[in-house]
C-alpha positions in Angstrom: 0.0 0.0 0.0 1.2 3.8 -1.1 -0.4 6.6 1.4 -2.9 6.4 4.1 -5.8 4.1 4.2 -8.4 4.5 1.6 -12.2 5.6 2.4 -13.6 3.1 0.4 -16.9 4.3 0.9 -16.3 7.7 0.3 -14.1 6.7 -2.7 -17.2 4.8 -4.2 -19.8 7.4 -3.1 -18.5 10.5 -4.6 -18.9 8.3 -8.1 -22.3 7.6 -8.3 -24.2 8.3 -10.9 -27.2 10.6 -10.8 -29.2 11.1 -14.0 -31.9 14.5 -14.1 -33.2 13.7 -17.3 -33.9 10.6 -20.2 -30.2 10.5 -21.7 -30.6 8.1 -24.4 -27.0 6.9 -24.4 -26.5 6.6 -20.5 -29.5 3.8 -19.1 -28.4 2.4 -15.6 -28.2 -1.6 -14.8 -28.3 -3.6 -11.6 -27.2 -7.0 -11.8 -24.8 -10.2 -10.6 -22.5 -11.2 -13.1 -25.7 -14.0 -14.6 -28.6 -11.7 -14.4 -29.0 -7.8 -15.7 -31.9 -5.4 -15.8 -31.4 -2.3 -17.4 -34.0 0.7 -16.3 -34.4 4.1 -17.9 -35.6 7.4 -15.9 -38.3 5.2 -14.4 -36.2 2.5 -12.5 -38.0 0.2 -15.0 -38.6 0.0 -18.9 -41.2 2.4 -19.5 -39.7 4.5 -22.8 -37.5 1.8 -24.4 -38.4 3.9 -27.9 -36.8 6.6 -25.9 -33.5 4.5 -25.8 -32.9 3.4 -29.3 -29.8 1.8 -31.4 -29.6 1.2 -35.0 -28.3 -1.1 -37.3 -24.7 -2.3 -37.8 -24.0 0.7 -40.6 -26.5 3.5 -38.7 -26.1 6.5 -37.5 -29.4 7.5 -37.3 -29.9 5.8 -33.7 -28.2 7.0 -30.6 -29.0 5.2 -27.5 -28.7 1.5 -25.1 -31.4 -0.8 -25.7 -33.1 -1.5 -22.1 -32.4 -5.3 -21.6 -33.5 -7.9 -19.0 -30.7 -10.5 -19.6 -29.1 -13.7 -18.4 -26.7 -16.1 -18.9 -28.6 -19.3 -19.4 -31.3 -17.0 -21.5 -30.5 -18.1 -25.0 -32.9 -18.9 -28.1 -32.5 -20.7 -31.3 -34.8 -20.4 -34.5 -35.9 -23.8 -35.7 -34.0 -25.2 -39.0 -34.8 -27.6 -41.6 -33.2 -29.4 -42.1 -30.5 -28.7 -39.6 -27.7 -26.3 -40.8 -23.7 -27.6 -40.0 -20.7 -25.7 -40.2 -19.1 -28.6 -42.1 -21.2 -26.9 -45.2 -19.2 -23.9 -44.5 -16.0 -25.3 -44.7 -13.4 -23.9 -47.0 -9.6 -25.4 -47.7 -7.0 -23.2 -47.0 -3.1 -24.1 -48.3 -0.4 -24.1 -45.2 2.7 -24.9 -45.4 1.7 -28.0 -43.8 -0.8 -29.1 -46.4 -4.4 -28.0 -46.9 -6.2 -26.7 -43.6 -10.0 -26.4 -43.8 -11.9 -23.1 -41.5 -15.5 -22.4 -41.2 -15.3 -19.5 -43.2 -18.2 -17.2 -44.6 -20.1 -17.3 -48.3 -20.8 -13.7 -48.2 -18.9 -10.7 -47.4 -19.4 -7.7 -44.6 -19.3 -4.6 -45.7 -20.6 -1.3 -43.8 -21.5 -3.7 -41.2 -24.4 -5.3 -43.5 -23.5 -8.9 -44.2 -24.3 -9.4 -48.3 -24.4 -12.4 -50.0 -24.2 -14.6 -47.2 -26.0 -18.1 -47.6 -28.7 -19.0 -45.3 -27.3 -21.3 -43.5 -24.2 -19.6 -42.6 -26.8 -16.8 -41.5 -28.4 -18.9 -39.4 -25.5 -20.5 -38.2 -24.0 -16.8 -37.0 -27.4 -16.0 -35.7 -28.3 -19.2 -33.2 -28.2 -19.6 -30.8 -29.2 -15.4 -29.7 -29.4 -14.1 -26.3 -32.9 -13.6 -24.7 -34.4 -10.5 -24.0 -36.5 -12.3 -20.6 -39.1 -9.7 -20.7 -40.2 -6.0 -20.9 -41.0 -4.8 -17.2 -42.5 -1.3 -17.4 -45.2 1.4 -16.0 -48.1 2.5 -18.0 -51.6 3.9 -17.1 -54.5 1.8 -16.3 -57.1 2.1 -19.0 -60.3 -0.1 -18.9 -58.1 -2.9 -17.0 -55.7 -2.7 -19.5 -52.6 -0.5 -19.8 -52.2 2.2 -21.8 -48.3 3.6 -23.0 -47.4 7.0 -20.7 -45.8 9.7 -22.8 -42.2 10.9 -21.8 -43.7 14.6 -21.4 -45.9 13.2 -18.5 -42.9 13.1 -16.7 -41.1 15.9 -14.3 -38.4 16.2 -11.5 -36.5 13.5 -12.6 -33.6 12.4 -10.3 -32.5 9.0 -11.0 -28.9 7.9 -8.6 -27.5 5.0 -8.9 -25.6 4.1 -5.3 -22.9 2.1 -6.2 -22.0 1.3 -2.4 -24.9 -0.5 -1.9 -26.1 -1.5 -5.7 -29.5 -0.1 -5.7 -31.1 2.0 -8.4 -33.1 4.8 -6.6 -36.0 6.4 -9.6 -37.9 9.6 -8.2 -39.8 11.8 -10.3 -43.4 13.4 -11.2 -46.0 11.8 -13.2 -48.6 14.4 -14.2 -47.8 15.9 -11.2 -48.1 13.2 -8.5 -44.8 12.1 -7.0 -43.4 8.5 -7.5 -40.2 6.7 -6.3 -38.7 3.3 -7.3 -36.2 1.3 -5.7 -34.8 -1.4 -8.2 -32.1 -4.2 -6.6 -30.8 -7.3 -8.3 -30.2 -9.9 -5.4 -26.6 -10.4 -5.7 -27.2 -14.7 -5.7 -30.2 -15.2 -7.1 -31.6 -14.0 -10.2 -34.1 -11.8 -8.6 -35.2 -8.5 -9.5 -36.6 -6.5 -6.4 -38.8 -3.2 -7.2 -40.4 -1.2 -4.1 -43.2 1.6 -5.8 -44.3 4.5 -3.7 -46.8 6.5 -5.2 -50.6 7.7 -4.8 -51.4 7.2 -8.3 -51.0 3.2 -7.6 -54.5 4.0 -6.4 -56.1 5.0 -9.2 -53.9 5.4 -12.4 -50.4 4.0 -12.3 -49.8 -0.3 -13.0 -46.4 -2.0 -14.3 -46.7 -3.9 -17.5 -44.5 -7.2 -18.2 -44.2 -7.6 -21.7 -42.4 -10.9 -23.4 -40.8 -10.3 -27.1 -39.7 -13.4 -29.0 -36.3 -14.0 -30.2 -34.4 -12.0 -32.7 -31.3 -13.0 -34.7 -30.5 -9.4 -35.8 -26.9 -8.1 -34.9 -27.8 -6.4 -31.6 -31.3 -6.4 -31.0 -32.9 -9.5 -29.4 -36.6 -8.0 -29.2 -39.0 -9.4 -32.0 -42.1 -8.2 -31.4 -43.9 -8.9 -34.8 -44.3 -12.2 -34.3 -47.0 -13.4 -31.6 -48.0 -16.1 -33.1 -44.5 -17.7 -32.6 -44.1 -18.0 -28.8 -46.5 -18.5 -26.1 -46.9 -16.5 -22.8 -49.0 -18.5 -19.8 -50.0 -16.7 -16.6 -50.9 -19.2 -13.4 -52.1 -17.8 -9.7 -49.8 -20.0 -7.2 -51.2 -18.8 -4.1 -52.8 -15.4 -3.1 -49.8 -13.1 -3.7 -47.3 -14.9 -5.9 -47.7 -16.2 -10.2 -45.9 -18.0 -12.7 -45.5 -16.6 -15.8 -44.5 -19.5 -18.4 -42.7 -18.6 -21.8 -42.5 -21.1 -24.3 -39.9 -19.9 -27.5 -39.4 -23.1 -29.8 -37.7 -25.5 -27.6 -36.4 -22.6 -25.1 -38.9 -22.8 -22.1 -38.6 -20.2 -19.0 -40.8 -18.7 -16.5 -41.2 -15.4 -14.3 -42.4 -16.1 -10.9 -43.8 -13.1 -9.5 -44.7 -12.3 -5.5 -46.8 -9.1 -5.9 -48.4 -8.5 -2.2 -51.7 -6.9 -1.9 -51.5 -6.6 -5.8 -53.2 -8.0 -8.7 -52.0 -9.7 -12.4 -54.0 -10.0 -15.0 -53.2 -11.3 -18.0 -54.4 -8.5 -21.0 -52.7 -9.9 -24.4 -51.1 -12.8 -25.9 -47.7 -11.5 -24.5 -49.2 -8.6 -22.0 -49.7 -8.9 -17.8 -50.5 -6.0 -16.0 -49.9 -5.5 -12.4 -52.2 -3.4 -10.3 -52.9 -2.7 -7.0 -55.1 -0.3 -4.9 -52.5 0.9 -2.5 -49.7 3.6 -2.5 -46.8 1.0 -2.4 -46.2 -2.0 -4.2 -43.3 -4.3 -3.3 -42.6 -7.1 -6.4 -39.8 -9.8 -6.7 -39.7 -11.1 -10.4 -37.4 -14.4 -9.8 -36.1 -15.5 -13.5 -35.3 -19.2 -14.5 -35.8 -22.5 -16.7 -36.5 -24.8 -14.1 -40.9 -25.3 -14.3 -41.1 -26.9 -10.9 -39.2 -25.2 -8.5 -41.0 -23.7 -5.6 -41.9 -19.4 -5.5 -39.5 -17.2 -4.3 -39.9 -17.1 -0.7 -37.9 -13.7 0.7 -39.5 -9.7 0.5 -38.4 -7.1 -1.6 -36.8 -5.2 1.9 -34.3 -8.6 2.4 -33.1 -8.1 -1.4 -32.2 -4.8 -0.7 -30.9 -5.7 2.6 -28.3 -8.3 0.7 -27.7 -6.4 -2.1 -26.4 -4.1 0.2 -24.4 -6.2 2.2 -22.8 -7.6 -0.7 -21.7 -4.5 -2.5 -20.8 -3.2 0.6 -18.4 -6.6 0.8 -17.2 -6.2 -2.6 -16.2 -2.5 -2.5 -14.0 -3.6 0.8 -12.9 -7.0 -0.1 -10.9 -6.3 -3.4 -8.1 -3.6 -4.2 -8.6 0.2 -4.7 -6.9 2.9 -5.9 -7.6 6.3 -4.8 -6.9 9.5 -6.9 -8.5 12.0 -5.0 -5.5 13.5 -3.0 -3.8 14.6 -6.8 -3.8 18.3 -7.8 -3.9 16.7 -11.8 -7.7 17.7 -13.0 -6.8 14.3 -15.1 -7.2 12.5 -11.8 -10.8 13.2 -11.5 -11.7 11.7 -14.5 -9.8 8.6 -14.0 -11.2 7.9 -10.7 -14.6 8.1 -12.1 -14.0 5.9 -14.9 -11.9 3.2 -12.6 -15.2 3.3 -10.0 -17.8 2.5 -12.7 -15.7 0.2 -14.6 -15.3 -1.9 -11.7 -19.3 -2.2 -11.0 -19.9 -2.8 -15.2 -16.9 -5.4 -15.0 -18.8 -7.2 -11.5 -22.4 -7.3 -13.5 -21.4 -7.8 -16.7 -18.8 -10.1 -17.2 -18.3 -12.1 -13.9 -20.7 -14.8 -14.8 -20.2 -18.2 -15.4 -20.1 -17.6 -19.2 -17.6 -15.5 -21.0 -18.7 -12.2 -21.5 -20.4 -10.5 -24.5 -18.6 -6.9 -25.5 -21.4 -5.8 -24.4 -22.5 -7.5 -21.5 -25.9 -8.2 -20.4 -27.0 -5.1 -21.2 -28.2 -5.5 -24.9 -26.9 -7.2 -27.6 -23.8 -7.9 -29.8 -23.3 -9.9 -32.6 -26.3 -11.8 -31.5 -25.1 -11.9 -27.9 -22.6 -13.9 -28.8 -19.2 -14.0 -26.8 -15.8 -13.5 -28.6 -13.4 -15.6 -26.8 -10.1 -13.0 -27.9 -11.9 -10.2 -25.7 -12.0 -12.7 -22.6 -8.5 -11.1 -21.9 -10.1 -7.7 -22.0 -13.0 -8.6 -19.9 -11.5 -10.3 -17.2 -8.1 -9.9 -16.8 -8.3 -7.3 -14.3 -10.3 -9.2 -11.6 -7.2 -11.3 -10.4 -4.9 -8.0 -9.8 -7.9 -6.0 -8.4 -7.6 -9.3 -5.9 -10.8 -10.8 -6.6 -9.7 -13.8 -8.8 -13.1 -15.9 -8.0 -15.3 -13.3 -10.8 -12.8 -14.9 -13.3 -13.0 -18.3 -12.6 -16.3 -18.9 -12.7 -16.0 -18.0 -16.7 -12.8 -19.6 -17.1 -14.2 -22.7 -15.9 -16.6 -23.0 -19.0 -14.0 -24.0 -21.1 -14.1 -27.4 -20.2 -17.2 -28.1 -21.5 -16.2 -27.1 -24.9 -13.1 -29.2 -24.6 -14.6 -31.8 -27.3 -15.4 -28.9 -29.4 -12.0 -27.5 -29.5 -10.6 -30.8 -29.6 -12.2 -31.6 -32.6 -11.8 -28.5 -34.7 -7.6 -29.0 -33.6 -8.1 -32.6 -35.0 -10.0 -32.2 -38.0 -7.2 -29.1 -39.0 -4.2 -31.6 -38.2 -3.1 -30.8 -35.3 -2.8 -31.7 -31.6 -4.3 -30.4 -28.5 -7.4 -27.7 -28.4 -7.8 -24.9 -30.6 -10.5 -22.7 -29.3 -13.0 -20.9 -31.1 -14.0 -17.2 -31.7 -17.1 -15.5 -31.9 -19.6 -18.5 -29.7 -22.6 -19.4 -27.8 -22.6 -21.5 -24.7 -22.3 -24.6 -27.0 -19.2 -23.5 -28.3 -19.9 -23.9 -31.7 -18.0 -21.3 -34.3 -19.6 -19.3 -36.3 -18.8 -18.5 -40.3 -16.7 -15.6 -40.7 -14.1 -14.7 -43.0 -11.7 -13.4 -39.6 -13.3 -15.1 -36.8 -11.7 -19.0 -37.1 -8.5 -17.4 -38.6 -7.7 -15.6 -35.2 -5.4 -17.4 -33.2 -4.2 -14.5 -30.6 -7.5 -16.5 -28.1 -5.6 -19.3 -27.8 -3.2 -18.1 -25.0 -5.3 -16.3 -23.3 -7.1 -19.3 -21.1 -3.1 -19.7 -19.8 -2.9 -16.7 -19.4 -5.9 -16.4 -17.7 -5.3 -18.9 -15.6 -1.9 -17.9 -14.7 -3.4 -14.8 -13.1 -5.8 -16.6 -10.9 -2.9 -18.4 -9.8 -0.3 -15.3 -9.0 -3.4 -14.4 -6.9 -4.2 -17.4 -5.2 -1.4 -19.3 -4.8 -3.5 -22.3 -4.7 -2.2 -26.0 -6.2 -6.2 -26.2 -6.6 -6.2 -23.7 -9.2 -3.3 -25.8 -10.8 -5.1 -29.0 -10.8 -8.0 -27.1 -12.0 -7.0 -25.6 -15.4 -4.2 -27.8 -16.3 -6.3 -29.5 -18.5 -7.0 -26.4 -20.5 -3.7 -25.0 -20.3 -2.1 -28.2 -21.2 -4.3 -29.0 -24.2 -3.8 -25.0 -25.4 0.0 -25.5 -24.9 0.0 -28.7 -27.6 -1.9 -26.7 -30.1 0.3 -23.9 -30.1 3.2 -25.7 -30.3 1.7 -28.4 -33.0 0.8 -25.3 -34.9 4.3 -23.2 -35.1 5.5 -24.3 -38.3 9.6 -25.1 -38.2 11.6 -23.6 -40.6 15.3 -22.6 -41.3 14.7 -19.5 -39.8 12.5 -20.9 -36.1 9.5 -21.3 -35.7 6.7 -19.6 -37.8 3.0 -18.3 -37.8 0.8 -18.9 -40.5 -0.6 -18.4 -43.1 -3.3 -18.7 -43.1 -3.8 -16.3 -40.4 -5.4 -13.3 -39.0 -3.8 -11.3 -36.3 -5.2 -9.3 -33.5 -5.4 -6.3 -36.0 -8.0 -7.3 -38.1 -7.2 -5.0 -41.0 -5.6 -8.4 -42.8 -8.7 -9.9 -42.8 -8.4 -9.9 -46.8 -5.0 -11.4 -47.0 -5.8 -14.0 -44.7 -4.3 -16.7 -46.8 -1.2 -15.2 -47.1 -0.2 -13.5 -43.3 2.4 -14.5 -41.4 4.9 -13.8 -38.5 2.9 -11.2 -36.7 4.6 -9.3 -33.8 2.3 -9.6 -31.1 1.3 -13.5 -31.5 4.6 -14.4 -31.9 5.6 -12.9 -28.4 2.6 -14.3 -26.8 3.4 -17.8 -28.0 7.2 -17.5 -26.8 5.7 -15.9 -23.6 2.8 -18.4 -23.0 4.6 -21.8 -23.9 6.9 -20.9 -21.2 4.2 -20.3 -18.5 2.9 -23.8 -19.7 6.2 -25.4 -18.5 6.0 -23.9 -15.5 2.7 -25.4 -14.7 4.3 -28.7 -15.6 7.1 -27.6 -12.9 4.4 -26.5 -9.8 2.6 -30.0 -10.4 5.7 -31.9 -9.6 5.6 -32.9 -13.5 8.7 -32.5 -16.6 8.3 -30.1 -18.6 7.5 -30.8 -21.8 10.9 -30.5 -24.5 9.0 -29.6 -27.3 6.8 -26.6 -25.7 10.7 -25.4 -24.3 12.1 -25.8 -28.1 9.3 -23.6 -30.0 9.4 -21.1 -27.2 12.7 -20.6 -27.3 12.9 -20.7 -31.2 10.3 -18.6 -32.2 11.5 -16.4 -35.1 12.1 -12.3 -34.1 9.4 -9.7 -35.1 9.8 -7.8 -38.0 11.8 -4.7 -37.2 11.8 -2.4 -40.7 13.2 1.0 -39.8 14.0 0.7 -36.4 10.4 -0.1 -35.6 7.8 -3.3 -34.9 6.3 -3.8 -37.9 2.6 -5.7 -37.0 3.2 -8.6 -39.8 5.6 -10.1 -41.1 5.0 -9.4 -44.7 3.7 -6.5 -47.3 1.6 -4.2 -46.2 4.0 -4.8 -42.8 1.7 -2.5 -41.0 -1.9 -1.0 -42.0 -2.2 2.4 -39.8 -5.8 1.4 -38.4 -7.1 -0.4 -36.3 -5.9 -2.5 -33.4 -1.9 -1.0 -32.7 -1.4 -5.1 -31.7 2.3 -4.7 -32.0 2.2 -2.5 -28.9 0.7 -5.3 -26.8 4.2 -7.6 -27.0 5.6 -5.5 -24.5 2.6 -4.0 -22.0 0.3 -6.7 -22.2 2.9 -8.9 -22.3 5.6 -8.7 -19.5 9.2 -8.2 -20.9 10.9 -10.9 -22.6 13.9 -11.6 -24.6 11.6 -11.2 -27.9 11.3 -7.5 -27.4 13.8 -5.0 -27.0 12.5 -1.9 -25.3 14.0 1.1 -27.2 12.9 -0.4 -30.7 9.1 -0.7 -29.1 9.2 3.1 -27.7 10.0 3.6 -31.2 7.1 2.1 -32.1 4.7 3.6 -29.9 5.5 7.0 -30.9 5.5 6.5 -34.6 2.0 5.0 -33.5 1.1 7.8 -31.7 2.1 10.2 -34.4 0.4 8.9 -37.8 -2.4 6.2 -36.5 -6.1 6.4 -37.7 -7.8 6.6 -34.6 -11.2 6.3 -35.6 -10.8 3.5 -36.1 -9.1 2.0 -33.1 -11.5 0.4 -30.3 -12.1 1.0 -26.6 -9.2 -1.5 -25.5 -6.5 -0.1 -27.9 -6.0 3.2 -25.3 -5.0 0.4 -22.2 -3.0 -1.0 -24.6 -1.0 2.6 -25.3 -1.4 3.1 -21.6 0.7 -0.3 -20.6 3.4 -0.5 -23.0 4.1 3.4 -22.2 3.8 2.0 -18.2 6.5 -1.0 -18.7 8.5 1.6 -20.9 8.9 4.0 -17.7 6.6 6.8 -19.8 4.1 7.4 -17.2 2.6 10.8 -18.0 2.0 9.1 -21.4 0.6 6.0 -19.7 -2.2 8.6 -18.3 -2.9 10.7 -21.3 -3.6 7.7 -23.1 -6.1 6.7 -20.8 -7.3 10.1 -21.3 -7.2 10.4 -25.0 -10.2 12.9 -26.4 -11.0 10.5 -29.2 -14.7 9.1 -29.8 -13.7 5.2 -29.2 -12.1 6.4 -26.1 -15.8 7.8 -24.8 -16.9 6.7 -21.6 -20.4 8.1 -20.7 -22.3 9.3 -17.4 -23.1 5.8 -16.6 -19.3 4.7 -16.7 -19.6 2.6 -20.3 -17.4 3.2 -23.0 -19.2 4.2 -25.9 -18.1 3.3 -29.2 -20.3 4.4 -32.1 -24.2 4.7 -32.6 -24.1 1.2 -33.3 -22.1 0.0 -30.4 -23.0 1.9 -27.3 -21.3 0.6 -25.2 -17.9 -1.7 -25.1 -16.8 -3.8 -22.1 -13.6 -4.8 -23.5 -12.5 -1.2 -23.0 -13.6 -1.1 -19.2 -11.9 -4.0 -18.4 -8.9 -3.1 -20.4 -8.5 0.5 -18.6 -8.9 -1.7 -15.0 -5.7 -3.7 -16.0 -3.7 -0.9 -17.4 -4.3 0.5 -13.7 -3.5 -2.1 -12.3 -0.7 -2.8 -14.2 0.6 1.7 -13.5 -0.6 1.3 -10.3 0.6 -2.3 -8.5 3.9 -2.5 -11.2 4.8 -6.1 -12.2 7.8 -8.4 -11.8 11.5 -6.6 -11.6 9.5 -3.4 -12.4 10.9 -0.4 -10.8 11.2 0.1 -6.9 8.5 2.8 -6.3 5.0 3.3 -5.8 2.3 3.2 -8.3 5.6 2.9 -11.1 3.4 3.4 -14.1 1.9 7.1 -12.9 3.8 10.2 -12.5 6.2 10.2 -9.5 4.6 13.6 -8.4 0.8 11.8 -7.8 -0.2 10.6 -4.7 -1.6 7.5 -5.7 -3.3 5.8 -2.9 -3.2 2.0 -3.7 -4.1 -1.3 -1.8 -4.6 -4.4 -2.5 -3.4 -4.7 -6.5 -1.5 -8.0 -7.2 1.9 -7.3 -9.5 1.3 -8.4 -13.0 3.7 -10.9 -14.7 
């Protein structure tokens, strides 16, 4: 620890978010890592046209869907016959022989997919996260509810307290007062809302309304289709119903305790709540299993350990405190390192990888993308809560077959893991997605963290499967040559910009590290388990080929173009997401971050790349650069009032890049092995950085 104790609470307090009017971009969530509701103004979803995003090549839409999301939630459209990725298998030449990948028909251009055959459209839209269900106020009408208008509405003041993880809605509806408290109970997926309000009398009800399934790139609500899904309402007792949802062979329910209160079920997909009193206390408990008993606890003991758990979580894991710097940069930061850590906890602590954008709407169908699992999650192992990782890192061992498979079917040995997936682990078509291969360390990786914070042999005997299997494929698939060991083609790095010369990319900077890098860790696992380590990992470590240096600079791949300035800057991340190795030499990589820095598009960077300029300036001893990156006034760098990093109209908001600024903090703020002897080595000497709890990085 650097300084005096930290506040926590006062630290978390002074960050949360209050909201005085509908800002279209900036919904607030509660949640637990497996379940997520997202409210508006209201504490509910009362104006979701009020919060709108467009398609993949928009710009006409500006705003966060309002989601009710979960991990298990997922649909799939029925097919037939049945689609299979072996029709989408093309034969690419290595320099092994032919290699087939699930690649794509079609083409993507302006975000639209064209040309694309059916089946590979179905097969990149199933299975598609769930929106669970609609839960907002409108106006009784003739027992029936009728929308409220957005102009009904006055003295909004909307906070969301962070400390305790409770959503607190006040505001005027025509007048009258109302106030909503909305909590997510942090084990359970339960959604607890408290109304207060005269008009419950006589005017106000809350409407739950169930969409079916949607395969469209981001939004998951189909509405146009009633006729496809089926909505059941059943009284269990006095006060509590089950609400039964049948979507092709996806089958949830809703069980709702409403004291004092009434449902009634108005439309095919419509049930209104209504009661005759000023308050009105509802749990909505979310699940698949049809037989399991009510929920049996009161809105008042969600809130009670909602609170107590946030309360554990703000005190149990590291913090960094800015708030003692005379930097107005410091301000900033501290807000955006406070939010980030509550997105991170609800969004992408589940037992699933996350989505990039969480549980809050979706992303390429909902859909998780196994290379941004670094990005995610990274961070919760130095911020010394290593458990919120390895309840998603855990997951893949149940794809092992899957990734066993696609490794055996290309040629080689071990696991090769997929990109762009559902919980089945099943790839989808794409003309980048399978060619990727910077995912494959990062379950080592991974893994490697929860260990440096642990210490545990458990953790060891845990994930040596998975890092075991990883460590065979990426040494089966380093191709030997006269000159070391190689990568690719075909291939597509980190930087995606070589997406059209797939078949003919090799050599680039960052993998190559990483596979040196990671393949040692490997043996080391062997080492800790009392086991040899393996020759063959130690040989194509050790004899991976050098970057490209042209210039006195990293060039990204090791062939023409060398390096497209847009982007992903990837070559940055072998020295600052990677520790230092003998791969990189540190005065040829500050060259290379500030020819990056002078020339690159950034338009066309995403949220994570600013971390990435952040850590290699960090590990290069460049701290004030390290904080202006973090700081960087361009539109993919965006972080909004309610702490997510916006990235375009399309893509409001991207968790990749609030995870990523949590480990370049970590990484300025705890150092990592041999880095220098002072405190908080990645920030400017003259910052009182207040820091506790932060485990080094590698």
């Amino acid at each position: 620890m650097s300084g005096p104790a930290i506040d926590r609470q006062a630290l978390v307090d002074r960050h949360r978010v209050v909201m005085r009017e509908i800002d279209p971009r900036s919904p607030l969530s509660v949640g637990n890592g497996e379940f997520c509701f997202t409210a508006d103004v209201t504490g509910l979803q009362t104006f979701p046209d009020s919060y709108p995003v467009g398609p993949r090549d928009s710009r006409a839409a500006d705003g966060t869907l309002l989601g009710t999301q979960s991990q298990w939630g997922w649909h799939e459209e029925p097919a037939d016959p049945p689609y299979e990725l072996a029709d989408s298998l093309v034969s690419y030449q290595s320099r092994r022989g032919p290699v087939s990948y699930v690649d794509l028909g079609g083409s993507i251009s302006g975000g639209t997919e064209q040309g694309t055959p059916e089946n590979e459209l179905w097969l990149r839209g199933n299975p598609h996260r769930l929106h669970l269900g609609m839960i907002g106020f409108v106006q009784r009408d003739a027992g029936h509810g009728r929308p409220i208008e957005v102009e009904q509405l006055s003295e909004v003041e909307q906070t969301l307290d962070l400390w305790r993880g409770m959503l607190t809605s006040r505001f005027a509806l025509d007048g009258r007062p109302v106030q909503v408290t909305t909590v997510c109970d942090p084990d359970h997926d339960l959604l607890a809302v408290v109304i207060e309000s005269p008009a419950l009398i006589d005017t106000l009800a809350v409407q739950l309304a169930f969409p079916y399934g949607n395969q469209a790139w981001h939004d998951n609500t189909d509405w146009n289709r009633p006729t496809a899904h089926r909505t059941e309402l059943d009284q269990r007792t006095g006060d509590r119903w089950t609400i039964r949802r049948t979507l092709d062979q996806t089958r949830y329910q809703v069980d709702v305790s409403a004291p004092a209160a009434r449902l009634t079920q108005t439309g095919p997909h419509q049930v209104l709540i209504s009661t005759d009193q000023d308050r009105l206390e509802l749990i909505f408990a979310f699940g698949t299993e049809p037989d399991r008993d009510p929920v049996a606890t009161t809105a008042d003991k969600i809130i009670e350990t909602a609170g107590d758990h946030w309360r554990d979580f703000w005190t149990g894991g590291a913090a960094v405190e800015l708030a003692h710097i005379h930097d107005r940069r410091a301000v900033e930061l501290e807000r955006r390192i406070v939010l980030s850590q509550y997105l991170t906890a609800i969004n992408c602590a589940g037992s699933l990888p996350p989505a990039e954008t969480g549980l809050v709407c979706n992303s390429w169908r909902g859909k998780f993308h196994l290379e941004m699992h670094w990005w995610h999650a990274a961070h919760f192992p130095l911020w010394g809560r290593p458990e919120l990782l390895r309840r998603s890192l855990g997951w893949y061992a149940e794809i092992l077959p899957q990734a066993r498979e696609t490794a055996t079917r290309q040629g080689f040995p071990g696991v090769r893991w997929p990109k762009q997936v559902g919980p089945e682990g099943r790839e989808s078509p794409s003309s980048i997605g399978p060619f990727l291969i910077w995912q494959q360390p990062h379950p080592m990786y991974l893994a490697e963290l929860i260990y440096r914070a642990t210490g545990d042999r458990e953790v060891l005997e845990e994930f040596a499967e998975i890092v075991f299997e990883t460590a065979d494929f990426m040494a089966g698939y380093a191709v030997p040559t006269e000159a070391g060991f190689e990568l690719g083609p075909p291939l597509v790095p980190a930087q995606e910009s070589y997406g059209g010369m797939r078949a003919e990319v090799i050599n680039p900077t960052y993998e190559l590290v990483y596979w040196h890098w990671a393949l040692r860790i490997a043996n080391q696992w062997r080492t800790r388990l009392g086991q040899q380590p393996e020759p063959y990992w130690q040989q194509v470590a050790d004899g991976m080929v050098e970057p490209t240096v042209r210039d006195g600079r990293y060039e990204a791949i090791g062939v023409e173009p060398w390096t497209k300035r847009s982007d992903h800057p990837s070559m940055l991340c072998a020295l600052g997401v990677l520790p230092k190795t003998d791969k990189i030499n540190s005065e040829t990589m500050a060259a290379t971050l500030d020819a990056v820095l002078a020339d690159w598009d950034w338009k066309s960077t995403w949220g994570w790349d600013y971390p990435v300029i952040a850590m290699c300036a960090a590990r290069l001893g460049r701290p004030e650069l390290a904080v202006d990156a973090l700081l960087m006034g361009e539109e993919k760098n965006t972080v909004l009032p309610n702490g997510h990093n916006r990235q375009t109209a399309s893509l409001p908001l991207y968790l990749p890049g609030n995870g990523g600024l949590l480990t370049a903090i970590a990484v300025m703020a705890g150092g990592w092995d041999a880095c220098p002897a002072r405190p908080a080595p990645g920030f400017p000497e003259n910052w009182d950085v207040r820091v506790e709890g932060i485990v080094p990085a590698p």
